[in-house]
py3Dmol code that shows the C-alpha trace and the ligand (Angstrom):
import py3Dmol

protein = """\
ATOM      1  CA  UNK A   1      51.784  44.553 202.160  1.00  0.00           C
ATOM      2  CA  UNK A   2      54.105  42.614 204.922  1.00  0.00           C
ATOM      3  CA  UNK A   3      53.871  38.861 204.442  1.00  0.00           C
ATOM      4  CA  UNK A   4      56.067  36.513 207.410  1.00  0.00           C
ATOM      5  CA  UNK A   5      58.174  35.799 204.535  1.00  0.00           C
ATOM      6  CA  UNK A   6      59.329  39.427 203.975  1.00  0.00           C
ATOM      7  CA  UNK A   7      59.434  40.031 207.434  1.00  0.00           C
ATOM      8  CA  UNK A   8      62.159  36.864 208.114  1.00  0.00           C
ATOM      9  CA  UNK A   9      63.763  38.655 204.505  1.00  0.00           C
ATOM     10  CA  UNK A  10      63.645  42.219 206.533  1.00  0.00           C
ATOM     11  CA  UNK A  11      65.015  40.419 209.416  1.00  0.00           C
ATOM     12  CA  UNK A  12      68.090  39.018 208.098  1.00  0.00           C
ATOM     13  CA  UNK A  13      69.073  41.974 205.601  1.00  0.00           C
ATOM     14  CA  UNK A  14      68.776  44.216 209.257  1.00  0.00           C
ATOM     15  CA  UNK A  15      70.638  41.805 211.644  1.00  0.00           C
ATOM     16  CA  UNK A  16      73.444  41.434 208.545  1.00  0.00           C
ATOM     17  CA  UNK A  17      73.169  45.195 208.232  1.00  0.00           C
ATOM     18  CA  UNK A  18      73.735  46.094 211.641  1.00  0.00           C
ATOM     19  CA  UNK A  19      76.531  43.852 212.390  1.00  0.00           C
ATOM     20  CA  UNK A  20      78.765  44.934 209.523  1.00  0.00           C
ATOM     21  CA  UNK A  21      77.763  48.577 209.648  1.00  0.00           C
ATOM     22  CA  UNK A  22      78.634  48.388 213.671  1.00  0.00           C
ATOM     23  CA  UNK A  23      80.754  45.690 214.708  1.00  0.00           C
ATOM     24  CA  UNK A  24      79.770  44.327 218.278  1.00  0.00           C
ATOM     25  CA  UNK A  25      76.666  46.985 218.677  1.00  0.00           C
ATOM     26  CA  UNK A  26      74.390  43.480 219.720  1.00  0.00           C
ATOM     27  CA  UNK A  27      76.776  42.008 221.618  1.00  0.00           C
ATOM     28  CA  UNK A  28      77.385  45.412 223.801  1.00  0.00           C
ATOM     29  CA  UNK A  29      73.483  45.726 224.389  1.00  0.00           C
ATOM     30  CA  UNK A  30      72.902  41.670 224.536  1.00  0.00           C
ATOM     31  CA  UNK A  31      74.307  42.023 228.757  1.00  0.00           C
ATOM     32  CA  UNK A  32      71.686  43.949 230.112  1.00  0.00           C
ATOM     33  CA  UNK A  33      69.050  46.880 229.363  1.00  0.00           C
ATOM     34  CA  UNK A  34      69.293  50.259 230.881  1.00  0.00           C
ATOM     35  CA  UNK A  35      66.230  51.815 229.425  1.00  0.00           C
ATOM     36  CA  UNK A  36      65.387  55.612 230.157  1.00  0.00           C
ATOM     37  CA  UNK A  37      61.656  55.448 229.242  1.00  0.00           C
ATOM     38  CA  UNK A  38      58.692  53.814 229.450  1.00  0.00           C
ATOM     39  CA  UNK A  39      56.402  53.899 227.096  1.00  0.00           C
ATOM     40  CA  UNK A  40      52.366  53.143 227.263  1.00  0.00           C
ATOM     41  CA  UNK A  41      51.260  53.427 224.118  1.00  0.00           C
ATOM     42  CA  UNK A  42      48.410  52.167 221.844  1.00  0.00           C
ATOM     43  CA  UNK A  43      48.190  48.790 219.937  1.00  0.00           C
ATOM     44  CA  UNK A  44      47.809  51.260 216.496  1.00  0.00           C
ATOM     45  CA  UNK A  45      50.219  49.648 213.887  1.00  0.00           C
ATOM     46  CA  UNK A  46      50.957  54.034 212.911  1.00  0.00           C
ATOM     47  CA  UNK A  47      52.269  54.874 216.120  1.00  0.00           C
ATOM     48  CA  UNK A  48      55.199  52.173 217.028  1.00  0.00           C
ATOM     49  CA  UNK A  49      57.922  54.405 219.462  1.00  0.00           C
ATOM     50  CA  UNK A  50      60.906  52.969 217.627  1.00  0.00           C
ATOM     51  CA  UNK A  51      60.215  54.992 214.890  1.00  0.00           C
ATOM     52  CA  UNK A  52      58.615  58.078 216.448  1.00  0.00           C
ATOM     53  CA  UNK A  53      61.300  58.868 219.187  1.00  0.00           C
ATOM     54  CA  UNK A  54      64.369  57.435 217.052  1.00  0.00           C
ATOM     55  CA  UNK A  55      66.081  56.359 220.310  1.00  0.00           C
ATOM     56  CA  UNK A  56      68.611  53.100 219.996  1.00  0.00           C
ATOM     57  CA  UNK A  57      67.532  49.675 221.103  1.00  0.00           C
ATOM     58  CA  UNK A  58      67.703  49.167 224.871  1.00  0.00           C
ATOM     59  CA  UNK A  59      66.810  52.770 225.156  1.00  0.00           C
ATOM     60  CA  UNK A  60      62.570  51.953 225.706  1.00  0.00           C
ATOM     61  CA  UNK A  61      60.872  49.752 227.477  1.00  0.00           C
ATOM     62  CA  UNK A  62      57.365  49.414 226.324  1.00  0.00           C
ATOM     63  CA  UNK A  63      53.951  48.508 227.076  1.00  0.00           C
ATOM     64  CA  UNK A  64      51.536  48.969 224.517  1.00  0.00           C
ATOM     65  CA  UNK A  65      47.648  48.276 224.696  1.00  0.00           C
ATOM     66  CA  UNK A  66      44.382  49.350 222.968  1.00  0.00           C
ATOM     67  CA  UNK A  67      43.820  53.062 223.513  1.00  0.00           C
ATOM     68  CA  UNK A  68      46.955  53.034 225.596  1.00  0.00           C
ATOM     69  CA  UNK A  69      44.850  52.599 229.074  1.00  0.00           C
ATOM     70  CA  UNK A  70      46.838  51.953 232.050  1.00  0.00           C
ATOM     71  CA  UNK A  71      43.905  50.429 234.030  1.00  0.00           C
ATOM     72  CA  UNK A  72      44.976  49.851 238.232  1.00  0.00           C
ATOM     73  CA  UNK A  73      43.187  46.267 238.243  1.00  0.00           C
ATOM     74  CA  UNK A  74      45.042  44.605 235.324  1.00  0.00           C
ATOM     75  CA  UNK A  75      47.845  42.399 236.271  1.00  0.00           C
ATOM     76  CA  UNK A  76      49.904  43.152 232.940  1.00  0.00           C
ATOM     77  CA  UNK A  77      49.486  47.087 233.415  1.00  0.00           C
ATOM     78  CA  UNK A  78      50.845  46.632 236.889  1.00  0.00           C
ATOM     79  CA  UNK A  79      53.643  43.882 236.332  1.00  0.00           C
ATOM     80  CA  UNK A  80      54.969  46.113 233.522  1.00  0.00           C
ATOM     81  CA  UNK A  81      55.346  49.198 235.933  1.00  0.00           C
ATOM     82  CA  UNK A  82      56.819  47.203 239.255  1.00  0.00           C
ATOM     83  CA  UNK A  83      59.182  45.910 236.737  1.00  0.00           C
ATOM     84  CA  UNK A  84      60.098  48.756 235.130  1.00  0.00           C
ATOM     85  CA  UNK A  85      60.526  51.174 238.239  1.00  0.00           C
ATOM     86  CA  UNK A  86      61.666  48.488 240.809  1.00  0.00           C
ATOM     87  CA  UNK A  87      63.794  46.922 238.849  1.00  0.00           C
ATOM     88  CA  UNK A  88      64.965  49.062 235.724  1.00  0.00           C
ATOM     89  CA  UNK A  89      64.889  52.205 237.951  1.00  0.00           C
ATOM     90  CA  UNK A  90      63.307  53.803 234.197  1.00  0.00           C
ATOM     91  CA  UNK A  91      63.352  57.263 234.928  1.00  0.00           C
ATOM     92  CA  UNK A  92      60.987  58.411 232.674  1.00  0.00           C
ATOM     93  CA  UNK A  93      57.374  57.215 232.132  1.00  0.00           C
ATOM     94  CA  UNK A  94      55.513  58.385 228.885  1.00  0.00           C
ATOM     95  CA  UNK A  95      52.219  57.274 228.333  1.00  0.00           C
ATOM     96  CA  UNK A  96      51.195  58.585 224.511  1.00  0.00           C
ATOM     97  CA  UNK A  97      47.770  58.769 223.498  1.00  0.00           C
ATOM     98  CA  UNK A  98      47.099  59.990 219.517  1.00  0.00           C
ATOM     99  CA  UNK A  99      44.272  61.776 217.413  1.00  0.00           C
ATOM    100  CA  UNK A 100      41.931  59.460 215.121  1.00  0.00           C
ATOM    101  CA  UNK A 101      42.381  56.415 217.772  1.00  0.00           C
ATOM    102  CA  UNK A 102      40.164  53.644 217.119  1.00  0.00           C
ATOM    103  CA  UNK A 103      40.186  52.676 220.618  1.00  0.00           C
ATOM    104  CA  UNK A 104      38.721  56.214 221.889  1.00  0.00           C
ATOM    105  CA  UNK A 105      36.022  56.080 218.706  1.00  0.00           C
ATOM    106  CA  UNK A 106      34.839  52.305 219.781  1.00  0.00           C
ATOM    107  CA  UNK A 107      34.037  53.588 223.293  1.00  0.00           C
ATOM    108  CA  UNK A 108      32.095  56.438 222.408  1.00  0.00           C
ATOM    109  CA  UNK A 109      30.232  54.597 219.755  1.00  0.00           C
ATOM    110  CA  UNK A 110      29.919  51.578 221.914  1.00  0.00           C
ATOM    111  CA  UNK A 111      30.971  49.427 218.710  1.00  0.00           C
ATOM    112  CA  UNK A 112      33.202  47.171 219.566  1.00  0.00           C
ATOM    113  CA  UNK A 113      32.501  43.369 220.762  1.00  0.00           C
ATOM    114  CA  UNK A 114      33.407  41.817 224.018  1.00  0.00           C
ATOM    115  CA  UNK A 115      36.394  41.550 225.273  1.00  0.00           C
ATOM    116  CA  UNK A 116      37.532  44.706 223.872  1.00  0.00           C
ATOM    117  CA  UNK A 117      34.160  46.676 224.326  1.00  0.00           C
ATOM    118  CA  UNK A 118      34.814  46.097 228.152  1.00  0.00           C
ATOM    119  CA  UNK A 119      38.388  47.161 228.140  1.00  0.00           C
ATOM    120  CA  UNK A 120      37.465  50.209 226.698  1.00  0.00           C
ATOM    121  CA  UNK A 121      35.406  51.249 229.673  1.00  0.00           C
ATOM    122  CA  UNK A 122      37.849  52.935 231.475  1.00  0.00           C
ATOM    123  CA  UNK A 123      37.925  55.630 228.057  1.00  0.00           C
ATOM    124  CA  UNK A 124      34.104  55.706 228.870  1.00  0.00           C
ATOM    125  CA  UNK A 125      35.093  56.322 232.664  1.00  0.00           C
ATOM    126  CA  UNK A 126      36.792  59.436 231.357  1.00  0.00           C
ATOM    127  CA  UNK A 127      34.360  60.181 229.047  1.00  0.00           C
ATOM    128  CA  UNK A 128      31.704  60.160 231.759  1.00  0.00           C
ATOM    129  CA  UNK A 129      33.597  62.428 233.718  1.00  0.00           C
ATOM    130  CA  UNK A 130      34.183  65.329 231.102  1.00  0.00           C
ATOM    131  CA  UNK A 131      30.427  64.853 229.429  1.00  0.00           C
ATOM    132  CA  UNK A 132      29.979  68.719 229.288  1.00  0.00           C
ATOM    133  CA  UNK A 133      32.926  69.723 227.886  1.00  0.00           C
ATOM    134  CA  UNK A 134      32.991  66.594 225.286  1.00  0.00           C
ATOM    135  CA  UNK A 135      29.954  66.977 224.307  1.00  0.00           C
ATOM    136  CA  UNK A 136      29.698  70.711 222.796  1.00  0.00           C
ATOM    137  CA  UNK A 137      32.268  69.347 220.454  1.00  0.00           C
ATOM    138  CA  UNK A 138      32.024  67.518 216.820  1.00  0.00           C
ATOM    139  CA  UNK A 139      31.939  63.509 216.447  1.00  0.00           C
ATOM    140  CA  UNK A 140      36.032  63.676 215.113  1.00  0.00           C
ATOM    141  CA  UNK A 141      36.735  66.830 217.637  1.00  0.00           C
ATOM    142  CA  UNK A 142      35.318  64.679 220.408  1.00  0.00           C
ATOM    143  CA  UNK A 143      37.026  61.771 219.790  1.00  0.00           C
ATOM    144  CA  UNK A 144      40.450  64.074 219.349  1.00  0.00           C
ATOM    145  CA  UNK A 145      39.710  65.258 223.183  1.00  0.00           C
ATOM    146  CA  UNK A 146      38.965  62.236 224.926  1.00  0.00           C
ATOM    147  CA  UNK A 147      42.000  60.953 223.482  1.00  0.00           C
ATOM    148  CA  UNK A 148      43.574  63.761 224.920  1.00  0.00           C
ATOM    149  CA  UNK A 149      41.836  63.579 228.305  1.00  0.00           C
ATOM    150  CA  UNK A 150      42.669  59.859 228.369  1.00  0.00           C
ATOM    151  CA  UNK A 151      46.074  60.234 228.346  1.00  0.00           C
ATOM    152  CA  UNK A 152      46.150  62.641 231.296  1.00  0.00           C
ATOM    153  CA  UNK A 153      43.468  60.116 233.390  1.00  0.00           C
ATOM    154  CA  UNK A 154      46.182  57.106 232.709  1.00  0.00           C
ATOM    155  CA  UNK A 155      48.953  59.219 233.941  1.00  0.00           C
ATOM    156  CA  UNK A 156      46.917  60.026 237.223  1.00  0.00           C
ATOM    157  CA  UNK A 157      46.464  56.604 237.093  1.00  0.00           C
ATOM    158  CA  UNK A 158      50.073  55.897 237.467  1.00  0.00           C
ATOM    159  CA  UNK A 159      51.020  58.470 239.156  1.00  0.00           C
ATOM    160  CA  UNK A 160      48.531  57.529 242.075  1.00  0.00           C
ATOM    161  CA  UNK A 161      49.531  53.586 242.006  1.00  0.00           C
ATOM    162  CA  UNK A 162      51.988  52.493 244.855  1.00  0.00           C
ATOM    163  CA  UNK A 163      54.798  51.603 242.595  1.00  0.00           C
ATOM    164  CA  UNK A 164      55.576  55.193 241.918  1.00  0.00           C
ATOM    165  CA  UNK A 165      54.582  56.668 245.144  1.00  0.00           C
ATOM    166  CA  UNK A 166      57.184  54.267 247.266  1.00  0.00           C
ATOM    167  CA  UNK A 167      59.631  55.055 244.316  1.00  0.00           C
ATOM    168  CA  UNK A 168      58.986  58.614 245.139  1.00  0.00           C
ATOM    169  CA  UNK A 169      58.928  57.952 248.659  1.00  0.00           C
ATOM    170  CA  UNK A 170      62.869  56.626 248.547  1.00  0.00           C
ATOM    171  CA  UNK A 171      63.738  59.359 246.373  1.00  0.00           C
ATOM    172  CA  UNK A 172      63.560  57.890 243.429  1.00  0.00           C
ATOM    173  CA  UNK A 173      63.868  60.073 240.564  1.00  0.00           C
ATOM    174  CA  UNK A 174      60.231  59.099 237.956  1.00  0.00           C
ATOM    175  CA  UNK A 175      59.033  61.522 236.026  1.00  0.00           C
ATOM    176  CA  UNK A 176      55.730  61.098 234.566  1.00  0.00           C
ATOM    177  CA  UNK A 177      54.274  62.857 231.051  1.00  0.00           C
ATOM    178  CA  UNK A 178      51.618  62.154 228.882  1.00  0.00           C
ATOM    179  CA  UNK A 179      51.920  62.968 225.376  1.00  0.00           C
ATOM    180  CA  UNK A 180      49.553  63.144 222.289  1.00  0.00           C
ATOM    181  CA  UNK A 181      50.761  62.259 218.709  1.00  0.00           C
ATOM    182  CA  UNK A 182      49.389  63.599 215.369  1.00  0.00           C
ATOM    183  CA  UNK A 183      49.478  61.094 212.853  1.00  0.00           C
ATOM    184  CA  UNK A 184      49.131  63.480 210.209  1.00  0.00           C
ATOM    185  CA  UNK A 185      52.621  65.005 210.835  1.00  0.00           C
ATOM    186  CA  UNK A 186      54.363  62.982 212.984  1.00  0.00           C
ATOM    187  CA  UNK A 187      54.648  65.025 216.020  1.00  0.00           C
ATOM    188  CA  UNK A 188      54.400  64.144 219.684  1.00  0.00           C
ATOM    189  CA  UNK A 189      52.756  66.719 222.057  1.00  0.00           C
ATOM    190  CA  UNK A 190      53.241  67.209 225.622  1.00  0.00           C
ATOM    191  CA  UNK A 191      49.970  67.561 227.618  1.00  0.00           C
ATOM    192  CA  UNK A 192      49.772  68.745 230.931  1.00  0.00           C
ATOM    193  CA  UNK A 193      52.308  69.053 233.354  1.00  0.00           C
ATOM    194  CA  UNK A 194      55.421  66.907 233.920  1.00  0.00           C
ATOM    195  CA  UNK A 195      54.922  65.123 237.030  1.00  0.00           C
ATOM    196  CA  UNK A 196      58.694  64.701 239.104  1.00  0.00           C
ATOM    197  CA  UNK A 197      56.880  63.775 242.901  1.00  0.00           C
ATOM    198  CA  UNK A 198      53.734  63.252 245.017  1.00  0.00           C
ATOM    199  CA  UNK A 199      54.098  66.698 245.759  1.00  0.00           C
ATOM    200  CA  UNK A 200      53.970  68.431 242.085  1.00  0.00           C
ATOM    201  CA  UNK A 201      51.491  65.274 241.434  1.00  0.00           C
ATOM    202  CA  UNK A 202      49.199  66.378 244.131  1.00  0.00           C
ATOM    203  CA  UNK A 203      49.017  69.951 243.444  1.00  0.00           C
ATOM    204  CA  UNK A 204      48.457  69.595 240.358  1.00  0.00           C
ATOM    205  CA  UNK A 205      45.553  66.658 240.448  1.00  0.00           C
ATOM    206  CA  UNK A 206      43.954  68.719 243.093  1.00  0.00           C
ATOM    207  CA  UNK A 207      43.750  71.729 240.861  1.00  0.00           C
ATOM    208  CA  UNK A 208      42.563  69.700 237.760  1.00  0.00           C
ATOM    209  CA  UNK A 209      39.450  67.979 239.788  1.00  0.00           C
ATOM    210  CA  UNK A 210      38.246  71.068 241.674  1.00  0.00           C
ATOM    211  CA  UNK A 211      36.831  72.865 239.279  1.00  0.00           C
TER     212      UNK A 211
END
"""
ligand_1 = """\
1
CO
Co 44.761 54.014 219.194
"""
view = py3Dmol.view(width=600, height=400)
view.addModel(protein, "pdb")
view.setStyle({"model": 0}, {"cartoon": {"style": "trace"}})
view.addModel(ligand_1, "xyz")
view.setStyle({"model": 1}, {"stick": {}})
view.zoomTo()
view.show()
């Protein structure tokens, strides 16, 4: 396993690595950040988005948070997505939920201890709201679909939040997706639709909650 010593020994064999394998790569990215995506993913040590997506540094700009919630009365939630569509203009927002989440099995089993028991309400607010459907299912098959419906709840989440409606407004181009990813082989998963405006958003939201 890890220890802080390896990971100072990891540290300096990748910095040394990088700068002789590309001369000036840190320097050219050291300026500014341009990122193309952010990312609102789970706390899960398995499902870190430099390794999924592959993309170069500077490329995602990330916000990551037990069952990947993005919850419309926390300050951090809402700083991270002002800052990344007001001022990084990111044009893509990805919020990534994945099967066997711990997050999504504590709020269903109500296991977890304050503070994190009471985070996890807003996985029980989704729960609550599919309880049919969720509960015809199996104990691992459940927990596999509310992770699923949570990620497409947090992206109505955003999608309804000022930040990206003004940024639509102005013409700004946000796209929002939610994705699911399968630890077992590594795949992300696109669920639902890709959301581009207020108009797709709405349409879509409408015919999701009227039936
Ligand atoms: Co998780």
């Amino acid at each position: 396993m890890p220890s802080i010593k390896q990971m100072f020994e990891n540290n300096r064999n990748w910095s040394e690595r990088v700068r002789k394998e590309t001369p000036g790569y840190l320097e050219s990215i050291s300026y500014d950040q341009r990122p193309e995506i952010l990312w609102i993913g789970c706390s899960d040590s398995r499902v870190g988005p430099d390794q999924l997506i592959g993309l170069p540094m500077g490329s995602v700009f990330v916000h990551r948070n037990v069952a990947n919630i993005f919850a419309t009365n926390d300050l951090n939630c809402l700083a991270v997505l002002e800052y990344a569509v007001d001022e990084l203009k990111v044009p893509n927002i990805v919020v990534c939920g994945h099967y066997g989440c711990g997050g999504v099995k504590a709020a269903l089993e109500h296991s977890g201890v304050q503070p994190v028991d009471l985070w996890l309400d807003q996985v029980r607010f989704v729960y609550n709201r599919y309880t049919k459907e969720l509960n015809m299912l199996s104990p691992v098959e459940r927990a596999n679909r509310l992770a699923e419906l949570n990620v497409e709840s947090q992206v109505h989440n955003i999608c309804r939040n000022t930040i990206v409606r003004e940024a639509w407004k102005r013409g700004q181009k946000v796209n929002v997706i939610g994705v699911i990813y399968d630890i077992h082989d590594g795949l992300l998963r696109q669920l639902g639709t890709e959301y581009s405006s207020q108009e797709v958003w709405e349409t879509s939201y409408g015919e999701a909650f009227s039936g």
